[in-house]
N, C-alpha and C positions, 0 to 999 in steps of 0.2 A: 857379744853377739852369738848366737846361737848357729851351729854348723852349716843347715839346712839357710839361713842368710848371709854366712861367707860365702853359699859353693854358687848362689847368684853372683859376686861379684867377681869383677875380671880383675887377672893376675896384677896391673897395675896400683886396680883400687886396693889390692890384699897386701900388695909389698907395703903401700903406703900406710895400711893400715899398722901394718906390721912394725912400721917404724915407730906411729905413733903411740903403741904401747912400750915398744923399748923405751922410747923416752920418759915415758911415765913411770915406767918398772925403775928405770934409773933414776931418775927423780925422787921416787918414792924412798930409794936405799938410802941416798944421801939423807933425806930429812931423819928417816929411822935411826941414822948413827949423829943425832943431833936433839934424840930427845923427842922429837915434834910428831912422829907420826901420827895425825889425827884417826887412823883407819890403818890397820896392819892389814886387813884381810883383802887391801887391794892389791898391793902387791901379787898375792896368792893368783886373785880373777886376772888381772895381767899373765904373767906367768902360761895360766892355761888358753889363754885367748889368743898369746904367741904357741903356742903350740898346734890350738885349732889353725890357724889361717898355715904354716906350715904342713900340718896333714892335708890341706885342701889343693895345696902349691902339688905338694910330695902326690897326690892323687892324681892331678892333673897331667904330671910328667911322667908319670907308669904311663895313665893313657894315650900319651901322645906316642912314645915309644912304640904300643901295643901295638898300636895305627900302623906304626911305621914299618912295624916290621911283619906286620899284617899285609901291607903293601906288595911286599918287596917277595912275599910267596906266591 
């Protein structure tokens, strides 16, 4: 997914997303030390697709903070 369509979804849909790459990225290791990998390169797109939904998480919680203590002045 492309950033500009994680930062539409809410924190619930990102974590969840988030998992379902772990599982795949892990999935994907196990077959690779078995020979089978059909596609190495997804591992890679995993990898950076848990990173995008992360920065979008990590983006989120600056701003809420900013709010917060934007607030409290």
């Amino acid at each position: 997914m492309k950033l500009n369509e994680l930062r539409q979804l809410s924190n619930g849909e990102l974590l969840e997303r988030e998992k379902e790459l772990f599982a795949r990225l892990h999935k994907s290791r196990f077959e690779s030390y078995d020979e089978e990998a059909k596609n190495p390169g997804l591992a890679r797109n995993d990898k950076k697709g848990i990173a995008r939904i992360k920065t979008v998480l990590r983006e989120r919680e600056i701003e809420a903070q900013r709010s917060k203590s934007g607030d409290a002045q």
